[in-house]
C-alpha positions in Angstrom: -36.7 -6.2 1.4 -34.2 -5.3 -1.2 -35.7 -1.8 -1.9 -35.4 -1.4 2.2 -32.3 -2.4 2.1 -31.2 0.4 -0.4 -33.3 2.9 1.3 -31.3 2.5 4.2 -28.5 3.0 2.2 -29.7 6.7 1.0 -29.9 7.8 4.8 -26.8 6.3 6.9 -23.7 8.0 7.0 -21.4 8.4 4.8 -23.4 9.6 2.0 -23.7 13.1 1.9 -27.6 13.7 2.6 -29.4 15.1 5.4 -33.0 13.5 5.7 -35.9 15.9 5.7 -38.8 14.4 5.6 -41.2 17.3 5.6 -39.4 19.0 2.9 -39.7 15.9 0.8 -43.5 15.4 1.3 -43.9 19.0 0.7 -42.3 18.8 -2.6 -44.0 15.6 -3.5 -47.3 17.1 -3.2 -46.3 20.1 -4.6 -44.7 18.4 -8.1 -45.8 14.6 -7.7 -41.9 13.7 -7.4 -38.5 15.0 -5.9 -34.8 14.1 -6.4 -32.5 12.7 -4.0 -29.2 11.7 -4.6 -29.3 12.6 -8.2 -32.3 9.7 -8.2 -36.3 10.3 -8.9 -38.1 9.5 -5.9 -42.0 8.9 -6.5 -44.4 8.4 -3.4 -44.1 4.7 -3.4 -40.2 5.2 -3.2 -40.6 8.0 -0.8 -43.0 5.8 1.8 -40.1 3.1 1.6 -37.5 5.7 2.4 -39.3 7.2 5.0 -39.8 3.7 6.7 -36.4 2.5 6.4 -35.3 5.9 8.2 -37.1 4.7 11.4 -35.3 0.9 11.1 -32.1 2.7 9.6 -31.9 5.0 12.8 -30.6 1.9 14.8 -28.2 0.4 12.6 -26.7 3.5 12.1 -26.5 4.2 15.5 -24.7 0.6 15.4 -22.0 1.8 13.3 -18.5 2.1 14.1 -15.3 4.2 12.7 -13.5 2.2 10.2 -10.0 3.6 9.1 -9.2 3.1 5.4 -5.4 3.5 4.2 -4.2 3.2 0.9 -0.2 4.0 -0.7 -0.4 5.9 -4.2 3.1 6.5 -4.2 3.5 4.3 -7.2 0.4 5.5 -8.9 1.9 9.5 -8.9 5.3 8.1 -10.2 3.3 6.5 -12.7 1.1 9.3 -13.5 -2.2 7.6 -12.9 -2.6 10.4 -9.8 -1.7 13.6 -9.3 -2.2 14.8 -6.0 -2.9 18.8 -6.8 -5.9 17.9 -9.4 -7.1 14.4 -8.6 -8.7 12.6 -5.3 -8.4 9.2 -3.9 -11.9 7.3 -2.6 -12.9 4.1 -1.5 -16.3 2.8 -2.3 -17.7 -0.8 -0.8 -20.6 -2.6 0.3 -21.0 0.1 3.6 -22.4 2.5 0.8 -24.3 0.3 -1.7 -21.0 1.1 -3.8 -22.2 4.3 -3.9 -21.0 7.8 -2.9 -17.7 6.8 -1.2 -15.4 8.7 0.9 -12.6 10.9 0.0 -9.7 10.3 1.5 -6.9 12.6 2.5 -3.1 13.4 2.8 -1.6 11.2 6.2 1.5 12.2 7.7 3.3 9.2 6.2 4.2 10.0 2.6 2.2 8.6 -0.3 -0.5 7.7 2.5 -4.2 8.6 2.5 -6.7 7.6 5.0 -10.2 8.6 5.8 -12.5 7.8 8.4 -15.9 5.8 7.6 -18.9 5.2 9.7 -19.6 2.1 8.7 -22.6 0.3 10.3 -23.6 -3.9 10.5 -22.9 -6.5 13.1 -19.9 -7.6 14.1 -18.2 -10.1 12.2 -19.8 -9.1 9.2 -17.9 -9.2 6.0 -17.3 -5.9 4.4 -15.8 -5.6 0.3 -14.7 -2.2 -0.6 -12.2 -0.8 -3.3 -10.2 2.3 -4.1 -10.9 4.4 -6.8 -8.6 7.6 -8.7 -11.5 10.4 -9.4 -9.6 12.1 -12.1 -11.6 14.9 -12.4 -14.6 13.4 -12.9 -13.5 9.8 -14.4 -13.4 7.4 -12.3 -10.6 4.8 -11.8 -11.2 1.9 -10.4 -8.5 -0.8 -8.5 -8.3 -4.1 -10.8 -10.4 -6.8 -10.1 -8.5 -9.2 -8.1 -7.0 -7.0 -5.7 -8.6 -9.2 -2.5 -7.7 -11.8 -0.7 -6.3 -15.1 -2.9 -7.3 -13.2 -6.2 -10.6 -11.9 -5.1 -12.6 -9.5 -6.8 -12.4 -7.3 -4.1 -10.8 -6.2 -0.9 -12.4 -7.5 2.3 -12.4 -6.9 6.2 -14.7 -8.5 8.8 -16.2 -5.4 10.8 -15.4 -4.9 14.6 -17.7 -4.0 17.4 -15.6 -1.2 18.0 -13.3 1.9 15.8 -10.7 -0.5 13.5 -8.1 0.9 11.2 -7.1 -1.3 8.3 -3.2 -2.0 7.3 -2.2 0.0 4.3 -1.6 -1.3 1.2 -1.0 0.0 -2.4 -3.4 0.4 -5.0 -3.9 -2.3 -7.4 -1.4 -3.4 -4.6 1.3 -2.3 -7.0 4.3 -1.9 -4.6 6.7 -1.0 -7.5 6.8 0.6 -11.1 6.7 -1.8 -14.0 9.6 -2.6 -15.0 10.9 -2.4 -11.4 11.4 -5.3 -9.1 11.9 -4.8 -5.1 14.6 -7.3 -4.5 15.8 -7.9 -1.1 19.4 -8.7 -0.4 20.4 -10.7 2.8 24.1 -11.4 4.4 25.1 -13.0 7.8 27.7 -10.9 9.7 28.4 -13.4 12.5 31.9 -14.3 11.1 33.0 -10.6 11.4 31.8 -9.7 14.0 34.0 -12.5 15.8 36.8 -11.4 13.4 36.6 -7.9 14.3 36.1 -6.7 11.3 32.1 -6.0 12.2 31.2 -4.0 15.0 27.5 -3.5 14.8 27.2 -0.7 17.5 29.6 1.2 15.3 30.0 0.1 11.8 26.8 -0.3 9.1 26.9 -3.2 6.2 25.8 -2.0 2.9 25.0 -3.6 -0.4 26.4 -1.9 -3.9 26.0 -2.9 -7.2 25.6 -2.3 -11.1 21.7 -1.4 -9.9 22.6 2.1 -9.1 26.0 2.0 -11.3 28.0 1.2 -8.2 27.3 4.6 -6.2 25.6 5.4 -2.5 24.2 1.5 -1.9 21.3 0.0 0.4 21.8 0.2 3.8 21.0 -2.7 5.6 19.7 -3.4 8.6 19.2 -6.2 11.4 16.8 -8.8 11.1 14.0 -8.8 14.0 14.7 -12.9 14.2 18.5 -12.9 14.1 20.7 -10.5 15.4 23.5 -11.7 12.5 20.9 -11.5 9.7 21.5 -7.8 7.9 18.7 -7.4 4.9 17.7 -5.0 2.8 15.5 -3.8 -0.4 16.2 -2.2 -3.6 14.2 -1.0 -5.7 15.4 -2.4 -9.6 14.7 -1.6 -12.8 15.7 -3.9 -15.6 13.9 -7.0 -17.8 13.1 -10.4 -16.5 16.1 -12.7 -16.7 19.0 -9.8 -16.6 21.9 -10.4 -14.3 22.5 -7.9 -12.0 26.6 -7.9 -10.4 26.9 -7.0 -6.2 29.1 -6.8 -3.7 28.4 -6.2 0.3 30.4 -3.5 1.9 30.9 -2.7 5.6 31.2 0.6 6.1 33.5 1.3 9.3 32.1 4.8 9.7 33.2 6.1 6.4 36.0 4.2 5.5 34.6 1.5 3.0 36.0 -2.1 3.4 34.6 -4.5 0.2 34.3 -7.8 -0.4 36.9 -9.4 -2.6 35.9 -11.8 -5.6 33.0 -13.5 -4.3 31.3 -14.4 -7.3 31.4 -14.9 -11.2 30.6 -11.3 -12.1 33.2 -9.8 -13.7 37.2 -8.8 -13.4 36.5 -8.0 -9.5 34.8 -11.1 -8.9 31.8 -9.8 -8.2 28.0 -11.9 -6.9 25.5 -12.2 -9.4 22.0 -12.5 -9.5 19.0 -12.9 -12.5 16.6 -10.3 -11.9 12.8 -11.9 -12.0 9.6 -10.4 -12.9 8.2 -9.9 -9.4 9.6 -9.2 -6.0 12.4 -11.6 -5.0 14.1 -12.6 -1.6 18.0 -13.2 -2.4 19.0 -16.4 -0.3 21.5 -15.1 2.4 25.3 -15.5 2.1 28.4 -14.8 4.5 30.7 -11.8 3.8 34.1 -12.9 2.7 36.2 -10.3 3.7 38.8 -11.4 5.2 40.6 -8.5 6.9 39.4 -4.9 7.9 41.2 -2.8 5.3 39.6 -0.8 2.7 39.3 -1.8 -1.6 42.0 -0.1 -3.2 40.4 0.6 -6.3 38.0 3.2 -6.9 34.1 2.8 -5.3 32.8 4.7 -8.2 33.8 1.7 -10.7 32.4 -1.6 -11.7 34.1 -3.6 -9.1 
């Protein structure tokens, strides 16, 4: 059953091969052995082949569209892919780990998704993994990249077309070295001081991360409507503080916080940067009146 099994394999989509039988038994009398796939084939082999293309007819006709999407915007910062001279593929189960699928450039940046026929009931689990094809040398995601620490990534197949999330490979959202932290800060005191007004004001979040210059924007939280958050991406070693102030930004005129926290002469909040992504617990803005800092943005505050 095993050697059906991978018969049916060699003839359902997505490998590239286009079954002939004819030709094949032509050959095989002709030189006592063809190739397919890059594979000997002997009679034996070529009677099991031929068989499982009558049962595999069925299942692939069972098969459905299954979008896969993966993000290798780390990977080119990294240099593990270049888009102009390497491709992205995912391999799995569907193919016997075989062949694969290429996948190509989506509209979303960093993104590439491709198409797979991919046949079996529904319900059934399917593993699969993304690999770099450097030119030839393969790269494949670490093991452990599935769900809870799994070997390998899993979906349960649909009885109809399914497009998977996206996610990164080696799920890798950042650099090393680079921690995604997300900052968080309740406006509801100003807005009912005035000082907030969220159809015209933004609230922003500055700090010795990107020496004190353009900031994080932040934006609304889908739960709370005084709840502003927002991620930077930082680069430093485990256990470094980091200094930051919130500012609200009254359509170009900057109004900051005044001293908040232990950071520094201005007072500034502090945090110790970890080793993986980290939520910061939310806080209230201090300000206390809606005039802008003095001193120059461009400084330490």
């Amino acid at each position: 059953m095993a050697s059906l099994s991978l018969a049916v394999l060699d003839v359902c989509p997505p490998l590239p091969i286009t079954p002939d039988p004819k030709r094949w038994l032509d050959q095989l009398q002709a030189n006592g052995s063809i190739s397919v796939n890059s594979q000997p084939v002997t009679l034996k082999r070529m009677k099991r082949i031929l068989l499982a293309f009558l049962f595999g007819s069925a299942l692939c006709a069972n098969a459905v569209p299954v979008t896969f999407q993966v993000n290798m915007s780390v990977q080119t910062t990294v240099g593990n892919f270049d888009p102009a001279v390497h491709a992205i593929e995912v391999h799995g189960s569907f193919d016997g780990w075989a062949g694969g699928a290429v996948l190509a450039a989506s509209s979303e940046a960093g993104v590439y998704s491709a198409d797979v026929e991919v046949g079996g009931a529904a319900g059934t689990a399917v593993q699969y993994k993304f690999v770099i094809n450097q030119s030839g040398t393969q790269v494949w995601e670490v093991d452990g990249v599935g769900p809870a620490g799994a070997q390998n990534r899993t979906f349960n197949l649909e009885g109809s077309a399914q497009t998977l999330p996206v996610v990164f490979f080696n799920n890798q959202t950042t650099p090393p070295g680079v921690v995604a932290v997300t900052f968080q800060i309740n406006m509801g005191v100003q807005k009912s001081l005035g000082n907030f007004d969220p159809a015209l004001h933004t609230v922003e979040v500055h700090g010795a991360f990107d020496g004190w210059g353009p900031g994080v924007s932040l934006t609304v939280s889908p739960t709370d409507g005084n709840l502003y958050q927002g991620t930077a991406n930082i680069t430093g070693a485990s256990g470094a503080v980091v200094e930051h102030k919130f500012v609200i930004n009254q359509a170009g005129t900057q109004v900051w916080e005044g001293n908040v926290g232990p950071g520094g002469p201005f007072g500034n909040r502090t945090f110790t940067l970890a080793e993986s992504p980290q939520t910061l617990p939310s806080v209230y803005s201090t300000i206390s009146a809606a005039t802008p800092e003095k001193e120059s943005p461009s400084r330490s505050r």
